[in-house]
C-alpha positions as CSV (number, residue, x, y, z in Angstrom):
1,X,181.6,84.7,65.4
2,X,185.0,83.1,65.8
3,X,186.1,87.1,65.8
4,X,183.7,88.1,68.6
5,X,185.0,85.4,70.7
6,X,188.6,86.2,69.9
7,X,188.3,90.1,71.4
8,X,187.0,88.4,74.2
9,X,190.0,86.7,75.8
10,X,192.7,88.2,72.9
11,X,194.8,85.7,71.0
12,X,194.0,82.7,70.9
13,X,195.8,79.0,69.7
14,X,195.2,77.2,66.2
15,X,194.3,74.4,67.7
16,X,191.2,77.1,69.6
17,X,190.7,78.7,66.1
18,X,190.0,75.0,64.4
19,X,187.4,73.6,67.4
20,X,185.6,77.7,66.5
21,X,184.7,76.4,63.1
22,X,183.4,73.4,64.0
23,X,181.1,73.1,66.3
24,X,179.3,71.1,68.8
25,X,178.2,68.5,65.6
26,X,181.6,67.8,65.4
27,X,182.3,67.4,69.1
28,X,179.5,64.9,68.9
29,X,181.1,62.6,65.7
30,X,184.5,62.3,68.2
31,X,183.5,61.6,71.2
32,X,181.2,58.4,69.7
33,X,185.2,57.9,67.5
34,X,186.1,57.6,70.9
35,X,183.7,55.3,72.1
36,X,183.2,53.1,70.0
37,X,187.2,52.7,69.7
38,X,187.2,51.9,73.6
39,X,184.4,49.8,73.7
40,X,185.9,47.7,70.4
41,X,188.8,47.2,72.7
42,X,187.6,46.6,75.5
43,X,185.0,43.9,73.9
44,X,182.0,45.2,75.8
45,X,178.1,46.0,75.0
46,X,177.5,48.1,77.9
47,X,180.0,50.4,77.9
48,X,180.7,53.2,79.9
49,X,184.3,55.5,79.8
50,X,184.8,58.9,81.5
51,X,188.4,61.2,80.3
52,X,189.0,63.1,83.3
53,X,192.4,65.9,82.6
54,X,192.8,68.5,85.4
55,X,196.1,70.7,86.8
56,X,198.3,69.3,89.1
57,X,200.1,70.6,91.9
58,X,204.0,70.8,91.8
59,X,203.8,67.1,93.9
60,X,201.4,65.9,91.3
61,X,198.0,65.6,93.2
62,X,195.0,67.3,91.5
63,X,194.7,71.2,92.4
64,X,191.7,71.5,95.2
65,X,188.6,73.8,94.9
66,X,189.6,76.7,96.8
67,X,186.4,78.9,96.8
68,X,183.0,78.8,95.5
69,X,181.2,77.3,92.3
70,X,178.7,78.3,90.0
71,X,176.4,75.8,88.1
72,X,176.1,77.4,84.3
73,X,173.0,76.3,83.1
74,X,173.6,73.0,81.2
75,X,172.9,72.8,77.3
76,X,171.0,69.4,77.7
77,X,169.3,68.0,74.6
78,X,167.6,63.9,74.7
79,X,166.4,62.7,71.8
80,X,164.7,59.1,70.6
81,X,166.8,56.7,68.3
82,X,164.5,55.7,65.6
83,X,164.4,51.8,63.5
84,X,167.0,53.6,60.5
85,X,169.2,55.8,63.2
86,X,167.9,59.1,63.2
87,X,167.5,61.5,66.1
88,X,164.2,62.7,67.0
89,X,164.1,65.4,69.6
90,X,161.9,64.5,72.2
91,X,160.8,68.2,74.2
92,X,159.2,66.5,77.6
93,X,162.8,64.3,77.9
94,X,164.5,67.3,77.5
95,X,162.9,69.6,80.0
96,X,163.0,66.4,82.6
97,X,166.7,65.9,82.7
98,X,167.2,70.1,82.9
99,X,165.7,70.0,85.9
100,X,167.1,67.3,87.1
101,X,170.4,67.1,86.2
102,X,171.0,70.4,87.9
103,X,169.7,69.0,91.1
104,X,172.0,66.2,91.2
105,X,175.1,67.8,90.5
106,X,174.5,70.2,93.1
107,X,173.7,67.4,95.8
108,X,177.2,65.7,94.5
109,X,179.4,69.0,94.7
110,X,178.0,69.5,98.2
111,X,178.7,66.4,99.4
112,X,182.5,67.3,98.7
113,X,181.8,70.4,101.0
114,X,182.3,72.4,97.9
115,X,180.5,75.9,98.8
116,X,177.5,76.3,95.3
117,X,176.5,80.3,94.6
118,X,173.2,80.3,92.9
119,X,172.8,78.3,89.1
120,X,173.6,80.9,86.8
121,X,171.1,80.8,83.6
122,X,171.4,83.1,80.8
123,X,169.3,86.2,80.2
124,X,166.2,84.5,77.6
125,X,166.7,87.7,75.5
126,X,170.7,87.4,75.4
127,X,171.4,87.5,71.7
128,X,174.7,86.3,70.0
129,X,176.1,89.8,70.8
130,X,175.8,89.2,74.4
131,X,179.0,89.1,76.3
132,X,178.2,85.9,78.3
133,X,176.8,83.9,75.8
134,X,180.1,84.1,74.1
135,X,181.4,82.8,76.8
136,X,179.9,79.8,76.8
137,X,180.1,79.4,73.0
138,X,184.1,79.7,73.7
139,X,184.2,77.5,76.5
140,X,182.7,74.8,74.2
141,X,185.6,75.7,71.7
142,X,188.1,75.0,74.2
143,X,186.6,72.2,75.2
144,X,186.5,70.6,71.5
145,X,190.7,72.0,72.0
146,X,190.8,70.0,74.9
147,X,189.4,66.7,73.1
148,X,191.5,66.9,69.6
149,X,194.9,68.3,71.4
150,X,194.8,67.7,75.3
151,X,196.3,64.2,74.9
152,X,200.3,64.0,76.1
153,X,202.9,64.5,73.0
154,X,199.9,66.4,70.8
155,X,201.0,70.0,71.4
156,X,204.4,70.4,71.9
157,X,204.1,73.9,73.6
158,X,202.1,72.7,76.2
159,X,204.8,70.0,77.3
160,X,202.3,67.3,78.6
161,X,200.4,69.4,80.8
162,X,197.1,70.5,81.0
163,X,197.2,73.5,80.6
164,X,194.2,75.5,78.7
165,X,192.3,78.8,79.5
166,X,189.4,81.2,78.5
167,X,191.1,84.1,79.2
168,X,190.3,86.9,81.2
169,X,187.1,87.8,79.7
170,X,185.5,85.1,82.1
171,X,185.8,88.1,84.7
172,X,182.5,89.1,83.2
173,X,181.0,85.7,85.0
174,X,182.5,86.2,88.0
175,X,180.8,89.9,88.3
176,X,177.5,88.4,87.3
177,X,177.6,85.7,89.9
178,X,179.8,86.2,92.8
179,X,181.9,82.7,92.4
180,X,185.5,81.7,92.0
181,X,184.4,78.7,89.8
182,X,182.3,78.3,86.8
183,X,180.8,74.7,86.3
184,X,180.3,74.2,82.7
185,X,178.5,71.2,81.4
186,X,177.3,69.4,78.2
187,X,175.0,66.5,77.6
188,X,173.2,64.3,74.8
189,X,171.3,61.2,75.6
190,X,169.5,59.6,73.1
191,X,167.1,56.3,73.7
192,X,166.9,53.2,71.3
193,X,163.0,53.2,70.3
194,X,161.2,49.9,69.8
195,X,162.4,49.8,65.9
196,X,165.6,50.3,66.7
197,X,165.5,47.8,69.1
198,X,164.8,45.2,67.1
199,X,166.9,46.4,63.9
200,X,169.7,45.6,66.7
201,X,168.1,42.3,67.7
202,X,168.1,42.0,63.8
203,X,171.6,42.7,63.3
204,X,172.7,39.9,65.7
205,X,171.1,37.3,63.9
206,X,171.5,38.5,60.0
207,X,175.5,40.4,60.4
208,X,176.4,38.4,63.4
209,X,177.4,42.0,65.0
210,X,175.4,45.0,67.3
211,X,174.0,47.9,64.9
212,X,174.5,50.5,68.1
213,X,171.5,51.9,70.2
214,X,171.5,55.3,72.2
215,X,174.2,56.5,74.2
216,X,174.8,59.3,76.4
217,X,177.4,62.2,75.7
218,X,178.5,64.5,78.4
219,X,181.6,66.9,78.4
220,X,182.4,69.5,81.9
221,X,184.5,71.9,82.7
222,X,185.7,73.4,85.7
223,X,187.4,77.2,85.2
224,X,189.1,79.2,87.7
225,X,187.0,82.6,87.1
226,X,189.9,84.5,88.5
227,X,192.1,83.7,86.3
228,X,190.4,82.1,83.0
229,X,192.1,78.6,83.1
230,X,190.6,75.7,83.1
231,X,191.2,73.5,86.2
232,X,189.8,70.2,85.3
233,X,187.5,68.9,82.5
234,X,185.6,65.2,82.0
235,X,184.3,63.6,78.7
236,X,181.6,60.9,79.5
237,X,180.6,58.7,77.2
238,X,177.8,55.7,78.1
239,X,175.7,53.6,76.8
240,X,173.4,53.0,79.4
241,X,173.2,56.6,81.3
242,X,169.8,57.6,81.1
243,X,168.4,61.3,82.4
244,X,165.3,60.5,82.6
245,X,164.5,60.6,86.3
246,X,166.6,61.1,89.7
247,X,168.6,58.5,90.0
248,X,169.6,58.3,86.4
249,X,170.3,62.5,87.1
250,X,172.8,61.1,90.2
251,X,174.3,58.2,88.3
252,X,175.1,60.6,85.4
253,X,176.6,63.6,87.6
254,X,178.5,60.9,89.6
255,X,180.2,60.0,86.6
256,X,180.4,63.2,84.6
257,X,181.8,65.2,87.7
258,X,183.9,62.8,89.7
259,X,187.4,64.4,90.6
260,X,186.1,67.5,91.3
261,X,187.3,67.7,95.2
262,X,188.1,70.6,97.4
């Protein structure tokens, strides 16, 4: 696979090849790393952090939006935390947040007066030969790039500045859909069940410490289909997000898109 999404965009970094074989699983296990780390420093319970990187202009303000966006369908998955920690998918959760998630970033992006072409979902019968759904399985790549490398002083060639890209095979998206921008986003939610729930109550009294209930996970990028790079990109991470219903949808796309301005 890694391959196939190579003759895509041509050459692409080590640091691109490495986030290829791993895989969203992995993307998962770092960003909670990373949540946990700032919530231990931060002493809080209810903890909520967002990791917003985008280009700059030469005077250092964030590049605008100059043209129009497309909404990629969103790989949304919400699951129940059970009593001993496990994930259980939960299928009417799921389809819930996917249509409202959608909605609410649109309603957000438009009240920056940024013009939205139509959401752009993939073909049901596009196999893992199809051109676009390699796309998206390299933009999550360079996204997992983006959380293990993007941080100042990790890559020297990329001397402190955001600077990553998809190549120009994303021309492909910008045939299909008629925008300048492709909107890519990512979420898991997960919900602490009523076992879990009190394994945590448990955990206060017994270990004097919080065993961890669900949490929300959401990574977006924003990439410039003219050219392949990626303008701006947002980890979210949040222990009390929930997708659920509308204004859970809004809270979540407030957070998860905010710096996006034209």
């Amino acid at each position: 696979m890694l391959a196939q999404r190579t003759s895509l965009t041509g050459p692409i970094s080590p640091a691109e090849r490495l986030a290829a074989r791993r895989g969203p699983g992995d993307l998962l296990r770092f960003a909670r790393l990373l949540f946990l780390a700032a919530c231990l420093g931060a002493g809080l319970t209810g903890c909520m952090s967002t990791q917003v990187r985008q280009v700059e202009t030469p005077t250092g303000q964030p590049l605008p939006v100059t043209g129009t966006v497309v909404l990629v369908e969103p790989d949304i998955e919400l699951y129940a935390l059970g009593a001993g920690g496990m994930q259980e998918p939960r299928k009417e959760w799921t389809e819930t947040a996917r249509r409202e998630f959608p909605e609410a970033a649109r309603q957000m992006l438009g009240a920056q007066g940024i013009i939205l072409r139509p959401d752009f979902n993939l073909p049901k019968d596009a196999g893992p030969e199809n051109h676009l759904r390699q796309l998206l399985l390299l933009n999550q790549a360079v996204s997992i790039s983006i959380l293990n490398y993007g941080r100042p002083g990790t890559l020297r060639n990329k001397h402190d500045q955001f600077d990553w890209t998809l190549g120009p095979g994303v021309s492909a998206l910008r045939e299909a859909t008629g925008a300048d921008y492709a909107l890519f986003t990512y979420i898991r939610d997960s919900y602490t069940s009523g076992g879990r729930a009190a394994m945590r109550v448990i955990g206060f009294l017994l270990l004097g410490g919080d065993i961890g209930g669900g949490m929300q996970i959401g990574l977006a990028s924003l990439v410039d289909l003219r050219t392949g790079r990626v303008v701006w990109h947002n980890l979210l991470l949040d222990q009390t997000g929930d997708l659920r219903d509308p204004a859970g949808a809004r809270e979540t796309a407030g957070d998860l898109l905010k710096g996006i301005r034209r």
